[in-house]
Every structure is written in C-alpha cells, then in structure tokens.
MDTraj code that builds the backbone (N, CA, C; nanometers):
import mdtraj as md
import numpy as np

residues = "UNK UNK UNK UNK UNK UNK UNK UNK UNK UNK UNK UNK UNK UNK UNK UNK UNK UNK UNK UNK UNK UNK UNK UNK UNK UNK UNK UNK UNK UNK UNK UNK UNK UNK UNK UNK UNK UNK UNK UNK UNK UNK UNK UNK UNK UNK UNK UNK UNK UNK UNK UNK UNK UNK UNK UNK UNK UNK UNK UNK UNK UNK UNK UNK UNK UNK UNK UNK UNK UNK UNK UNK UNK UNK UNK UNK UNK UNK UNK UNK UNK UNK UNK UNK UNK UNK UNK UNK UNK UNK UNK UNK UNK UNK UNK UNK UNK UNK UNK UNK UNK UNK UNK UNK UNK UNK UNK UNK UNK UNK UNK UNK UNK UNK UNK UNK UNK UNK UNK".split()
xyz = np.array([
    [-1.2899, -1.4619, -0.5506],
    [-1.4008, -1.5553, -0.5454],
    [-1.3741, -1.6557, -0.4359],
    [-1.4727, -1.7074, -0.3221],
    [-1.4457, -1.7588, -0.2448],
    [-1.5568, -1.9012, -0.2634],
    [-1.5033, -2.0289, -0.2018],
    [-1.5894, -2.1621, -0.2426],
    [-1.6322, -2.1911, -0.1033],
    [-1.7471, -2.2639, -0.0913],
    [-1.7557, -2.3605, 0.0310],
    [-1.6461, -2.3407, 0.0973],
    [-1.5425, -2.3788, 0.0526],
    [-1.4082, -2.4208, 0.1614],
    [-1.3249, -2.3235, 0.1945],
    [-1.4105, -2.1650, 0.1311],
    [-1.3051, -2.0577, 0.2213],
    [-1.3498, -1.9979, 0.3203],
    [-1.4909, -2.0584, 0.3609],
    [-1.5536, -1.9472, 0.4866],
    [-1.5701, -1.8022, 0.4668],
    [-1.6611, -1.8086, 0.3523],
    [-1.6986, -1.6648, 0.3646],
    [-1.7594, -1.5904, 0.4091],
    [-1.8223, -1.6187, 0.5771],
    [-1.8804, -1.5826, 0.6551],
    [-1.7604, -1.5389, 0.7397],
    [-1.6580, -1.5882, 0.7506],
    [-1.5495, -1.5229, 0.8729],
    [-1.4894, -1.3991, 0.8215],
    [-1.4769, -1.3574, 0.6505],
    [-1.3778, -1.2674, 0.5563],
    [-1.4513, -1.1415, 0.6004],
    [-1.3599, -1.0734, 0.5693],
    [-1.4338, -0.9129, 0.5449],
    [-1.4719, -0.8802, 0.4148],
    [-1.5815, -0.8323, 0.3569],
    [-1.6429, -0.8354, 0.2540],
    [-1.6087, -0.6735, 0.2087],
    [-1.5454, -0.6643, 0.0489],
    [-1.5013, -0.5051, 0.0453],
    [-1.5220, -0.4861, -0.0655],
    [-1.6058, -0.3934, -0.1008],
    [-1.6712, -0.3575, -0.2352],
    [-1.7658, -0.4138, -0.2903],
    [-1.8280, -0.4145, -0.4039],
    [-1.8987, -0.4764, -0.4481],
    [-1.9540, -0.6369, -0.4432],
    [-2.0506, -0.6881, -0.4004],
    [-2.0512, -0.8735, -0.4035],
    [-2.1159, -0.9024, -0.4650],
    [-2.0439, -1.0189, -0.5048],
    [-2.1828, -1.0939, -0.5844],
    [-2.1847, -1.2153, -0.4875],
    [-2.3285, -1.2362, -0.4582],
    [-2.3761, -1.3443, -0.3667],
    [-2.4623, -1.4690, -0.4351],
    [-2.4290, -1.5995, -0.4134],
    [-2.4720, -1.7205, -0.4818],
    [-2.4512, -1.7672, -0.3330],
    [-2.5367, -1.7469, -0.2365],
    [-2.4692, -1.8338, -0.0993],
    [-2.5700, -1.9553, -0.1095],
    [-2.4906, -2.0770, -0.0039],
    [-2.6033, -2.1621, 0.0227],
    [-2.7010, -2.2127, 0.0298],
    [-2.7656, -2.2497, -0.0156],
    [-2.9716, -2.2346, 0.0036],
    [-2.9819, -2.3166, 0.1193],
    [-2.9117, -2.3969, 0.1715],
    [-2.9223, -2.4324, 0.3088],
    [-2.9648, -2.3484, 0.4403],
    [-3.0463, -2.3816, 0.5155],
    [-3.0884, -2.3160, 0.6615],
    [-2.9633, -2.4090, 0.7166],
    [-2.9293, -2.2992, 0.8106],
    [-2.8978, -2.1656, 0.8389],
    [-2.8207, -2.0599, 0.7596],
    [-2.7245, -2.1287, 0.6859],
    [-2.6252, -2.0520, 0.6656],
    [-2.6844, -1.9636, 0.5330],
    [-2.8034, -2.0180, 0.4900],
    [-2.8758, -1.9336, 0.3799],
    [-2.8946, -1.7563, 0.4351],
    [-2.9545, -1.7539, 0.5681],
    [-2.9871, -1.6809, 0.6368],
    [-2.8685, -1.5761, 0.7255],
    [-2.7447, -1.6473, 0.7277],
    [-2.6240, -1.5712, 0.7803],
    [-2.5601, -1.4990, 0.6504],
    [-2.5449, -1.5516, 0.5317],
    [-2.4793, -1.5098, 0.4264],
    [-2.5663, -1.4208, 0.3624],
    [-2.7458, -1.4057, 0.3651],
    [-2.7853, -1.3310, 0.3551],
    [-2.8184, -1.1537, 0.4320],
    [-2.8063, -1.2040, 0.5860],
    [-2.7637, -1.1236, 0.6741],
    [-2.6341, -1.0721, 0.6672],
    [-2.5219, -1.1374, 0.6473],
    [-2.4092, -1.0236, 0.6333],
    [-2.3994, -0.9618, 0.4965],
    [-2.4325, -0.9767, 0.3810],
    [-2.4805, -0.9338, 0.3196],
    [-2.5793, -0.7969, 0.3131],
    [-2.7038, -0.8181, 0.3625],
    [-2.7537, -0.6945, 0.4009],
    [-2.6673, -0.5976, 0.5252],
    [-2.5692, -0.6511, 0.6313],
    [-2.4941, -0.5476, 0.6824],
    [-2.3883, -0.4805, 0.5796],
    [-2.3774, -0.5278, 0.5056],
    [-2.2571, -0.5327, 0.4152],
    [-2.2887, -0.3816, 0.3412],
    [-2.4113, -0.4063, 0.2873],
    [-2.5010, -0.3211, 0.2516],
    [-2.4262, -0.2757, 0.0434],
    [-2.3528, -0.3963, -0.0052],
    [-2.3153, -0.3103, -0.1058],
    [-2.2798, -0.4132, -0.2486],
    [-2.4296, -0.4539, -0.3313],
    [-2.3839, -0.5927, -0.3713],
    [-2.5228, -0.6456, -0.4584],
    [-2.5311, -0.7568, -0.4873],
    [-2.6457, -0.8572, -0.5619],
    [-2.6067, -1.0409, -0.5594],
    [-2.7425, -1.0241, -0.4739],
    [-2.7734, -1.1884, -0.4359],
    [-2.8791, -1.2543, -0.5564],
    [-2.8160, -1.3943, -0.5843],
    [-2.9161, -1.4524, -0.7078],
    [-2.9764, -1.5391, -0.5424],
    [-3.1272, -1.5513, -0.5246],
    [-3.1556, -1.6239, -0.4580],
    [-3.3202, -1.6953, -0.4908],
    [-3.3671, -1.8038, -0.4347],
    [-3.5396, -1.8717, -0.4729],
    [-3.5884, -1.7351, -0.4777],
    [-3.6798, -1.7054, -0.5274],
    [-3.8554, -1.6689, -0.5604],
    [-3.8956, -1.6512, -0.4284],
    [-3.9134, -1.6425, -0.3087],
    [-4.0002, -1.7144, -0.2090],
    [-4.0118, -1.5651, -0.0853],
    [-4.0819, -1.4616, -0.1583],
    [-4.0625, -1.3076, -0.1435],
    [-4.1755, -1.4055, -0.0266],
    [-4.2463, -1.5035, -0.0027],
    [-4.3200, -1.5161, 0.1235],
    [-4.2624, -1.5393, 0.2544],
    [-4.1503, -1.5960, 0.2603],
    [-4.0932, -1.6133, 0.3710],
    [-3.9849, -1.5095, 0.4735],
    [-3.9451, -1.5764, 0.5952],
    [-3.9571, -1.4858, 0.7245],
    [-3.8193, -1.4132, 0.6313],
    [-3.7085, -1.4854, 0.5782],
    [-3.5731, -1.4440, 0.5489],
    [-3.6045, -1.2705, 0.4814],
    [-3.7164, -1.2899, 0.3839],
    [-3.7664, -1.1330, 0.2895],
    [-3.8363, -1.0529, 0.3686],
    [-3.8766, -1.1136, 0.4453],
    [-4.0269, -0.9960, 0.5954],
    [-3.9169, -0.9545, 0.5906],
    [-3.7858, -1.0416, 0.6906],
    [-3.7097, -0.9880, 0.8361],
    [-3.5558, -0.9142, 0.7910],
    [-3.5070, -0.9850, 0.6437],
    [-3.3706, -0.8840, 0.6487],
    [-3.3997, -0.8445, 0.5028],
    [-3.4355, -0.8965, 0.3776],
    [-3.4486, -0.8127, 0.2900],
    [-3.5146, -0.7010, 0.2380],
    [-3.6546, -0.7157, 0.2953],
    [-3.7484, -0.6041, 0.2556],
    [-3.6629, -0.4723, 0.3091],
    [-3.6262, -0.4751, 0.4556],
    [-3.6151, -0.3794, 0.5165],
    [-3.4940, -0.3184, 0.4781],
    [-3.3842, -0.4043, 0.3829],
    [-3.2380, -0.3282, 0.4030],
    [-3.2335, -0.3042, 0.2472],
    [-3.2552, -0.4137, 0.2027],
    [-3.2470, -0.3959, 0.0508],
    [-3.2527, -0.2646, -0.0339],
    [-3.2422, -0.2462, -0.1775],
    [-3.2678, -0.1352, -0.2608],
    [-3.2964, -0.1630, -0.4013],
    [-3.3684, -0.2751, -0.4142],
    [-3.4109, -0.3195, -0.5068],
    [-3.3945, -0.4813, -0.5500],
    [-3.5147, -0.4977, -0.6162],
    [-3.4831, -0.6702, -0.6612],
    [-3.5967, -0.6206, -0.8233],
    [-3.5038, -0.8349, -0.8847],
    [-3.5534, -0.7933, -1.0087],
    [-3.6102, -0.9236, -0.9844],
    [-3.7078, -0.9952, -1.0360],
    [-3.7906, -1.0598, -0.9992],
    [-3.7853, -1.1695, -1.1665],
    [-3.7223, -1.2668, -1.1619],
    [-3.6777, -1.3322, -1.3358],
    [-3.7738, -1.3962, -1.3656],
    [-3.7872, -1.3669, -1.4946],
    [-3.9406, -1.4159, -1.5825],
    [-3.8967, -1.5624, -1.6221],
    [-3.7993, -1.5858, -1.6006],
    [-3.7979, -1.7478, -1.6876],
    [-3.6883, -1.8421, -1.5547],
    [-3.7264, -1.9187, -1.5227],
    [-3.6275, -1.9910, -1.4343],
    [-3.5112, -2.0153, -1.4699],
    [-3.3651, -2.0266, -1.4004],
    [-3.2185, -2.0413, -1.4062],
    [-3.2130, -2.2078, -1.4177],
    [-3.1414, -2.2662, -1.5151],
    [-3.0788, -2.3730, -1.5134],
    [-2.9646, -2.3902, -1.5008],
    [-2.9060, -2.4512, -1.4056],
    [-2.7663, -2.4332, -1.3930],
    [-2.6620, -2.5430, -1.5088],
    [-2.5555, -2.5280, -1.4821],
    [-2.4797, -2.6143, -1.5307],
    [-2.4019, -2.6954, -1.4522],
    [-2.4006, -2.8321, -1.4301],
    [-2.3076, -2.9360, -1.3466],
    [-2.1761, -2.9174, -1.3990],
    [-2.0816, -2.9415, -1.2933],
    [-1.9295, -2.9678, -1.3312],
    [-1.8917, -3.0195, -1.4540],
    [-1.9342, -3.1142, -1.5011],
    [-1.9268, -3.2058, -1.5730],
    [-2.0032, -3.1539, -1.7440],
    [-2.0199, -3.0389, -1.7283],
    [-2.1039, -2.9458, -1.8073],
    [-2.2318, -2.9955, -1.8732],
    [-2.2860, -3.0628, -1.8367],
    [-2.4472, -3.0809, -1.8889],
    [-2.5516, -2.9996, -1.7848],
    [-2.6609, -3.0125, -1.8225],
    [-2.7548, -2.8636, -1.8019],
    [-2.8010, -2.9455, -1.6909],
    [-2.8186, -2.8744, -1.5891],
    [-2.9774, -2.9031, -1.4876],
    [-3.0922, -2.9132, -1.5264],
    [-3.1742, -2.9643, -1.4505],
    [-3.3164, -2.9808, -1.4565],
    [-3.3390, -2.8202, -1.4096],
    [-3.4911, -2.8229, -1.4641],
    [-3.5467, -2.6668, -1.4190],
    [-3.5559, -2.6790, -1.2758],
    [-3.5502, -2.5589, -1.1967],
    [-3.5539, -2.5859, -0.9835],
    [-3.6954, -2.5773, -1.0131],
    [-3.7589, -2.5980, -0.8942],
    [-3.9343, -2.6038, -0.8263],
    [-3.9709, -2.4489, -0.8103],
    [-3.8626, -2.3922, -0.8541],
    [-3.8858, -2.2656, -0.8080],
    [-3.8094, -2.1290, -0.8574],
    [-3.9020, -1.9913, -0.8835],
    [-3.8086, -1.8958, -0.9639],
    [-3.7130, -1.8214, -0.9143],
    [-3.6230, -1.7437, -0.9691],
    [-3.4852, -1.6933, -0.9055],
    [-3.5602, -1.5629, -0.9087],
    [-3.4647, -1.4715, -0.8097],
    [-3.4820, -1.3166, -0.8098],
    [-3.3578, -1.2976, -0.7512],
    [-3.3192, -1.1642, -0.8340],
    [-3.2058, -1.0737, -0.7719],
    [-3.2292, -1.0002, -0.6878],
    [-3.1648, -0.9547, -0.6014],
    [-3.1612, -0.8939, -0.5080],
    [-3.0017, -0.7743, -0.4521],
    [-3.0729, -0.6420, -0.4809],
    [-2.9718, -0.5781, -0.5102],
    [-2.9515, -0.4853, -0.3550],
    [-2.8320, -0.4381, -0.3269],
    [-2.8190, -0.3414, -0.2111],
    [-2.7172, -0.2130, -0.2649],
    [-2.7534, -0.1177, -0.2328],
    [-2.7035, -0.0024, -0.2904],
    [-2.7637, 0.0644, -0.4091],
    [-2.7629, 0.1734, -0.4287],
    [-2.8259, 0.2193, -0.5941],
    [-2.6860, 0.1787, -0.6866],
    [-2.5722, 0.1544, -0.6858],
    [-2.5155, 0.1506, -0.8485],
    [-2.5695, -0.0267, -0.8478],
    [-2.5701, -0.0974, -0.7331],
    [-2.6439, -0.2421, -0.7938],
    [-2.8291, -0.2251, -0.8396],
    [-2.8602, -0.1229, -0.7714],
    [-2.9956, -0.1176, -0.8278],
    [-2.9822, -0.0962, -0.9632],
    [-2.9213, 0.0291, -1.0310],
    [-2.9463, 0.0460, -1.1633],
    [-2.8708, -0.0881, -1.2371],
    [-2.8009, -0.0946, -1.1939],
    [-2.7230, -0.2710, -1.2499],
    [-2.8699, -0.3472, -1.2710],
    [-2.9927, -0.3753, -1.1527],
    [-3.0244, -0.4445, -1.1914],
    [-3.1383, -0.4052, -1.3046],
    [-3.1856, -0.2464, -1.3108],
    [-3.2890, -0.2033, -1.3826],
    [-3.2154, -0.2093, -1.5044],
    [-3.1073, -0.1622, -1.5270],
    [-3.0285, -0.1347, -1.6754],
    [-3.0168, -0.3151, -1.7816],
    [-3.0022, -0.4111, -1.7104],
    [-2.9629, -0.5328, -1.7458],
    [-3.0523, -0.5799, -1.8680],
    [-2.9895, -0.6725, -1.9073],
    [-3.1129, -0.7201, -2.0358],
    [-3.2133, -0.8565, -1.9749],
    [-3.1899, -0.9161, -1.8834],
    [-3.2803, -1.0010, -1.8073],
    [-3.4772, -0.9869, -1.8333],
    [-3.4936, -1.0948, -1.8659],
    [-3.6192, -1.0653, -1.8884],
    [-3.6521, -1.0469, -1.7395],
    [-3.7708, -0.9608, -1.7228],
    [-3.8099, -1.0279, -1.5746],
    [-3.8928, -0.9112, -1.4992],
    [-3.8942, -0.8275, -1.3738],
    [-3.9974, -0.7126, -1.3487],
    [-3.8957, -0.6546, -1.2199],
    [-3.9135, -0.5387, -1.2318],
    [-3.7615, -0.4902, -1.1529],
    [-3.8546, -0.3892, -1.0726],
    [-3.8403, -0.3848, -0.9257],
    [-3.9014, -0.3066, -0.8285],
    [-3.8004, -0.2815, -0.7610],
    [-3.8482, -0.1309, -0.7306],
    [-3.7458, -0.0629, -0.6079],
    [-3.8034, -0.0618, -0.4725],
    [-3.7165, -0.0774, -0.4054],
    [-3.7697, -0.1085, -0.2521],
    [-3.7775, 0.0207, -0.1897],
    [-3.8610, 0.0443, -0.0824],
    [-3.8420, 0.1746, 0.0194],
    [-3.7473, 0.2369, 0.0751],
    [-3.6297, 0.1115, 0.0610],
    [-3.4812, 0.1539, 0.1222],
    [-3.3848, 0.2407, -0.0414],
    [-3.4538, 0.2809, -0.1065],
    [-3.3499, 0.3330, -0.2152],
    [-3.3625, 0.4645, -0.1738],
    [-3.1726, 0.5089, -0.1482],
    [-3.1565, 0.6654, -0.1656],
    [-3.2340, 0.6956, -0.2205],
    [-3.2975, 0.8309, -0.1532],
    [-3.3997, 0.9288, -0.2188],
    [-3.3423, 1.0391, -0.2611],
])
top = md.Topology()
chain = top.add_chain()
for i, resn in enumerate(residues, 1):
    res = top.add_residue(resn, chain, resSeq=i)
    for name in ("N", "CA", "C"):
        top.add_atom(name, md.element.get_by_symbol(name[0]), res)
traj = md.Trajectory(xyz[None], top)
C-alpha cells in the first residue's frame, strides 16, 4: 500500500490495483492514466461519466464499471463519519477477473460492461 508520500506515480505497478488516487487535477488524471496503461485493477472514483477524464482514457481502455446506488461516506482519522460528497462513486474495473469482481460483489448499484471486455 502506498500513501501520498510514496509517489505512486514513479513505482512500477504489478498485479492487481486497487486505486483511491487523488481527486485533484492533475494528478487525478495521471494516476488514472497509468492505471489504464497498467491495464489490470479497480479505481473507486466521482460519478462524473460526463467528463473529458471518461470520453478520453476510461471509456476507451476500461472493462467494466459498476455505477453505486447509494453514496460512500468516508471515515476521518479520528474515526467519525463524513458528510455525504456532492457526488456518487463508481468503480471502475480493467481486466475481466476485476470485471467479474465487480459484477459478482454484493454492492448495491448497476454494473455495465464496456466495449473493451475480452470477447
């Protein structure tokens, strides 16, 4: 598991990932990009299937997302709950054993396969 402070944009990424990157521009957009080169993994990221980040690297590389029926509240350090975000989460899977990961799961929510799934 790597934090803010290990640069996980410089590492080599090997096997399976799980991605919680930044929601910050830019680095939202680099950690999501090596990621899709990576090609082998599941990103929790916003709802926001409208913007350029889903046109330009997810639609096209991806192999499925699950789309969550109820918004994520996180938990602070300090362990009390977050406020609800402005906005809903979706997974985002690359490879088929993360696709069926995400169809098989108990997550409420609506699970689509993308054009990029092995046929």
């Amino acid at each position: 598991m790597w934090n803010k402070h290990d640069d996980g944009l410089s590492r080599d990424w090997g096997g399976r990932v799980w991605l919680n990157p930044p929601y910050s521009r830019p680095l939202i957009l680099q950690f999501v990009g090596k990621m899709a080169a990576h090609g082998n993994g599941i990103a929790l990221l916003f709802n926001r299937c409208d913007n350029a980040m889903f046109h330009d690297i997810i639609f096209p590389t991806a192999t499925a997302m699950k789309l969550l029926r109820k918004r994520i509240r996180f938990y602070r350090p300090d362990g009390t709950q977050g406020t609800s975000p402005g906005c809903g989460s979706v997974l985002i899977a690359w490879g088929e054993d993360n696709a069926i990961a995400l169809r098989e799961n108990e997550l409420e929510g609506k699970y689509i396969q993308l054009d990029n799934a092995i046929k």
